[in-house]
C-alpha positions as CSV (number, residue, x, y, z in Angstrom):
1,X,13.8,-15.4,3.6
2,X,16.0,-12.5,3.1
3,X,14.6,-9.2,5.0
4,X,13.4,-6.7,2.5
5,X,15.5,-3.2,2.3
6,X,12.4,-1.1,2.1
7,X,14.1,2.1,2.0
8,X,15.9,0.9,-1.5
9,X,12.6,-0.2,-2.9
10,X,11.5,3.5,-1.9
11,X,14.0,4.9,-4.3
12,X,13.5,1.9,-7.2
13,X,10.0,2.4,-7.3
14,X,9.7,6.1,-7.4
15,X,12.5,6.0,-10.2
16,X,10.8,3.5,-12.0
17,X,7.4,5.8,-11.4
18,X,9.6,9.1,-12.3
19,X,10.6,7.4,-15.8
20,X,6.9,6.2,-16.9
21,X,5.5,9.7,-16.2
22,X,8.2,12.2,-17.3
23,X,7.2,12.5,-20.7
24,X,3.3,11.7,-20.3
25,X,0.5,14.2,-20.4
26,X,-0.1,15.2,-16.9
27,X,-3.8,15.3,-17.7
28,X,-4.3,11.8,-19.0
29,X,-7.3,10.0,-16.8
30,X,-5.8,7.3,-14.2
31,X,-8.6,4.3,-14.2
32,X,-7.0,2.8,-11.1
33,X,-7.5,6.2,-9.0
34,X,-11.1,7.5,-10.6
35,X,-11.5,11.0,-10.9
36,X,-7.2,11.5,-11.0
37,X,-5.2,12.6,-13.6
38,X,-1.5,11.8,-13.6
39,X,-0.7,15.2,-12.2
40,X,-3.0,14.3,-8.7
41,X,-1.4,10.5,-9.0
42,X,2.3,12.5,-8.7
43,X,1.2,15.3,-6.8
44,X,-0.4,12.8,-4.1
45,X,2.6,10.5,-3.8
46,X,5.2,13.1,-3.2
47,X,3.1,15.1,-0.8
48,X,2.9,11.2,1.1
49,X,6.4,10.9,0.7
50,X,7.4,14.5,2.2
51,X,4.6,14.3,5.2
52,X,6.4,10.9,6.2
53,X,9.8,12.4,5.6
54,X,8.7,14.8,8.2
55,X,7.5,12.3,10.9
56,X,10.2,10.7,10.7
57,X,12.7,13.4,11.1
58,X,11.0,14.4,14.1
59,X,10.3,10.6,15.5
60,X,7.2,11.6,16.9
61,X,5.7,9.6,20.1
62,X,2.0,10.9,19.6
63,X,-0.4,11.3,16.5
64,X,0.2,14.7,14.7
65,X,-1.6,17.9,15.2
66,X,-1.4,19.1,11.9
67,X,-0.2,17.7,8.5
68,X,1.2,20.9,7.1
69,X,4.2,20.8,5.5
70,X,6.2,22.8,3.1
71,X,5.8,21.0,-0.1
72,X,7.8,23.3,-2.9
73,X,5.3,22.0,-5.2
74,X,6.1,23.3,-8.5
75,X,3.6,25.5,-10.2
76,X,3.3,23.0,-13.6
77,X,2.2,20.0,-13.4
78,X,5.2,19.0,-15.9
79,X,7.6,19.2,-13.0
80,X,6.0,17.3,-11.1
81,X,8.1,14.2,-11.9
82,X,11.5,15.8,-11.0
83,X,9.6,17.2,-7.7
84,X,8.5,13.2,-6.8
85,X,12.3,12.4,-7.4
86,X,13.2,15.1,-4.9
87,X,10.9,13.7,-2.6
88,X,12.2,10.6,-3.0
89,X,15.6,11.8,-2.2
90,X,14.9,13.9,1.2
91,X,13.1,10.1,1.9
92,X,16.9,8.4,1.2
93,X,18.4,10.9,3.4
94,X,15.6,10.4,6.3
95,X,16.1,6.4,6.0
96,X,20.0,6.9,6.5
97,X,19.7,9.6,8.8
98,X,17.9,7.2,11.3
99,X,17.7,4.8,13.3
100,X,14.8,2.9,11.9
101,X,14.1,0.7,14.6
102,X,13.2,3.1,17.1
103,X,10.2,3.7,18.8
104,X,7.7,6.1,17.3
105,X,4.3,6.8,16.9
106,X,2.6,4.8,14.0
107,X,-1.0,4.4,13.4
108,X,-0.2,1.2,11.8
109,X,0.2,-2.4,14.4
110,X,4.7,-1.8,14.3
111,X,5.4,1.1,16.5
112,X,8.4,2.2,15.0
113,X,10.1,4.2,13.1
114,X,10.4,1.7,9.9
115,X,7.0,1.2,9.5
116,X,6.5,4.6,7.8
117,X,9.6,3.2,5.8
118,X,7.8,0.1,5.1
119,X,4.5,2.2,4.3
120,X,5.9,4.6,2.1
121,X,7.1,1.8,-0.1
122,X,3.5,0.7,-1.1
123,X,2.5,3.5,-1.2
124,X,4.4,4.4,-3.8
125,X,4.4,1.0,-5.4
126,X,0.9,1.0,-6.1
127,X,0.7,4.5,-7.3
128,X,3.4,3.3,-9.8
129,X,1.4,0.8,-11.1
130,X,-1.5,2.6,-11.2
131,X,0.9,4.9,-13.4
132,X,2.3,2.5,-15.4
133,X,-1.5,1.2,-16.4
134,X,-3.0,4.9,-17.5
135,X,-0.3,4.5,-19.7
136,X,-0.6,1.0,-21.2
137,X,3.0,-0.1,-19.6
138,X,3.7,-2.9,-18.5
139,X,3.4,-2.9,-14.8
140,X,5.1,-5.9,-12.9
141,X,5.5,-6.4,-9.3
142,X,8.3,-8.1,-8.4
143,X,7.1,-11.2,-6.0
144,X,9.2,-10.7,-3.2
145,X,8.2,-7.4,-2.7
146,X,4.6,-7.8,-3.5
147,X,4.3,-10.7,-0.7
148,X,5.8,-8.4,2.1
149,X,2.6,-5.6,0.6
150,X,0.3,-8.9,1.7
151,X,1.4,-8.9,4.9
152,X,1.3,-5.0,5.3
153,X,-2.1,-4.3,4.2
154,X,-3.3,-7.0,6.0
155,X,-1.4,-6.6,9.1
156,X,-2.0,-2.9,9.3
157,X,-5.8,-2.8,8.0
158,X,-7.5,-3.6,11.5
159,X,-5.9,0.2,12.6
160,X,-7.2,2.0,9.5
161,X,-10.7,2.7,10.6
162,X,-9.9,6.4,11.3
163,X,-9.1,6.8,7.3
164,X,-10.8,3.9,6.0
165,X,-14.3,4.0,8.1
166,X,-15.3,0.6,5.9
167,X,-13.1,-1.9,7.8
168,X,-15.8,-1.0,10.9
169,X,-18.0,-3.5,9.0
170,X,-15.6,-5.9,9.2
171,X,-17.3,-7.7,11.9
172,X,-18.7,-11.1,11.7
173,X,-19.0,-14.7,13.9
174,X,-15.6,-16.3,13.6
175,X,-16.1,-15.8,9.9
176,X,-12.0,-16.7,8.0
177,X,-10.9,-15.5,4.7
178,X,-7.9,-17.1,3.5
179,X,-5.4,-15.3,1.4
180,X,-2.7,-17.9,-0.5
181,X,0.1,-17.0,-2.7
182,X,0.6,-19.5,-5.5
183,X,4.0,-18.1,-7.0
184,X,6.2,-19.0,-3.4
185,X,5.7,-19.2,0.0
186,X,2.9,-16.8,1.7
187,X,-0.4,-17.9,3.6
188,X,-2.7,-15.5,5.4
189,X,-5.5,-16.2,7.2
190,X,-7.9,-13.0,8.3
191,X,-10.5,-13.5,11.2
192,X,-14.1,-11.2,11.4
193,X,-15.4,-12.0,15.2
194,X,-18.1,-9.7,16.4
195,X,-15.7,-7.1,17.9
196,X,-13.2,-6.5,14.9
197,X,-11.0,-8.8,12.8
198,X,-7.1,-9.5,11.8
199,X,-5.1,-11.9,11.0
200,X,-5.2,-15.3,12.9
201,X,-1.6,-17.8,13.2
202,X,-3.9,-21.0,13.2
203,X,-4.1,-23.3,10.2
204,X,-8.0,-23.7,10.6
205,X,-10.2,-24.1,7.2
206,X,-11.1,-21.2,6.0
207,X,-14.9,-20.5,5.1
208,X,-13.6,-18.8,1.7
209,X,-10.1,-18.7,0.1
210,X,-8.6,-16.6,-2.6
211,X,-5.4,-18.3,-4.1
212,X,-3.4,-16.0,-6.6
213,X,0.5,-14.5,-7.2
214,X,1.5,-12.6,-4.7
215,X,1.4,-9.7,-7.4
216,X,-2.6,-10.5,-7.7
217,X,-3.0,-10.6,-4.4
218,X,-1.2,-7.6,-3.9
219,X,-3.3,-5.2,-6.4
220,X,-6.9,-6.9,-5.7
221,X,-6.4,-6.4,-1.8
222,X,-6.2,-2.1,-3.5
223,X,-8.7,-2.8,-5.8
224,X,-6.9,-2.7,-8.7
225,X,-7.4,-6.2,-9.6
226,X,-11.1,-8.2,-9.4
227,X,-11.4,-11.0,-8.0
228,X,-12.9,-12.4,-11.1
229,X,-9.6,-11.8,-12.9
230,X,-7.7,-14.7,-14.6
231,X,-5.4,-16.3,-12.1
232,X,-7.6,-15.3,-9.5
233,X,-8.7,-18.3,-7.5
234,X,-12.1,-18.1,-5.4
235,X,-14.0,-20.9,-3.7
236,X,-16.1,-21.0,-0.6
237,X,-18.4,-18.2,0.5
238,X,-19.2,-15.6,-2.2
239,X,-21.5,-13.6,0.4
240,X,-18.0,-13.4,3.1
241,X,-15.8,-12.4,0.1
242,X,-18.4,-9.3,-0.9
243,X,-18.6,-8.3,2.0
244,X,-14.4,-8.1,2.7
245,X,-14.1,-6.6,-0.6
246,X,-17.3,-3.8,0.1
247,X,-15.1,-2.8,3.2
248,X,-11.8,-3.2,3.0
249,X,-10.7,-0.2,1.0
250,X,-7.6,1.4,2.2
């Protein structure tokens, strides 16, 4: 498979984002994000996109005391669009500026400076969507990219307890989920064992399997899909998959 370019996906998907939101009302509800309006969805993604912009610029090599930064956020919400295409741009310059595979601090499991890269692209991705869907667009994933999300939620989940205080429940006795893409390649099998869980290399059967597009996979690992969708294929234990879904919001 080809490596992803995840610094061009940055700048596709906020473009993409820009365009559906330039001309919408900045106070229409987003169902994806409860209690958001378009406005917070924009305001929220280029703040993300600026505070990573940041860290990587400095490449820092321990967790960060503050998260202040100078946001030049516009005083109506209206311009909030261009301001997320600004972000975007300082991002582009960031990416170029450096060298991606160097060591950094990351709170994620890749200790390097492209993970914030990588994390800032589905970031934005799913705040696209979520976008698109407030305002009845059509909101596609392409599958290549959607796969590689997969593999970054679940990859980076076990480290998200200090922001997503759920996943501490994640806890169980050799208990397997298995996660299986039906549009291409793309397997994933997560372990719970009584100290913690992630993902497991073994081809052991799976005490409950979810088999969907990488796309479906993609948005009901955020919630933004259930898992008694169309497409969406369950079987095994319903009580295991309840419980992964009641904790494993990122």
């Amino acid at each position: 498979m080809t490596p992803l370019d995840h610094g061009t996906a940055v700048a596709a998907e906020t473009a993409r984002f820009v365009a559906a939101v330039r001309q919408a009302d900045p106070a229409l509800p987003v169902p994806g994000c409860p209690g958001w309006t378009l406005a917070d969805l924009v305001r929220h993604t280029g703040s993300v996109q600026r505070w990573f912009t940041v860290l990587l610029r400095q490449r820092i090599q321990e967790p960060p005391r503050s998260r202040d930064v100078d946001l030049r956020l516009p005083e109506r919400p209206e311009e909030y669009p261009a301001w997320l295409a600004e972000a975007a741009e300082q991002a582009a310059a960031a990416f170029a500026e450096s060298d991606l595979d160097a060591p950094m601090w990351a709170w994620g499991a890749d200790q390097h400076a492209r993970f914030w890269v990588r994390r800032m692209l589905f970031e934005t991705l799913v705040h696209r969507v979520d976008a698109e869907l407030a305002l009845g667009l059509k909101a596609d994933v392409d599958p290549a990219l959607a796969a590689d999300g997969v593999d970054e939620f679940l990859t980076n989940l076990p480290f998200a307890a200090f922001f997503a205080p759920g996943t501490a429940e994640l806890r169980g006795e050799n208990r397997t989920i298995r996660f299986t893409r039906t549009d291409g390649e793309g397997d994933w099998l997560v372990r719970l064992r009584p100290d913690g869980f992630g993902l497991d290399s073994t081809s052991a059967d799976a005490d409950a399997t979810v088999r969907a597009t990488a796309a479906e996979l993609l948005l009901l690992l955020y919630r933004r899909l259930d898992r008694t969708a169309p497409g969406v294929e369950v079987s095994g234990d319903e009580e295991l998959l309840a419980h992964w879904f009641a904790h494993s919001s990122f």
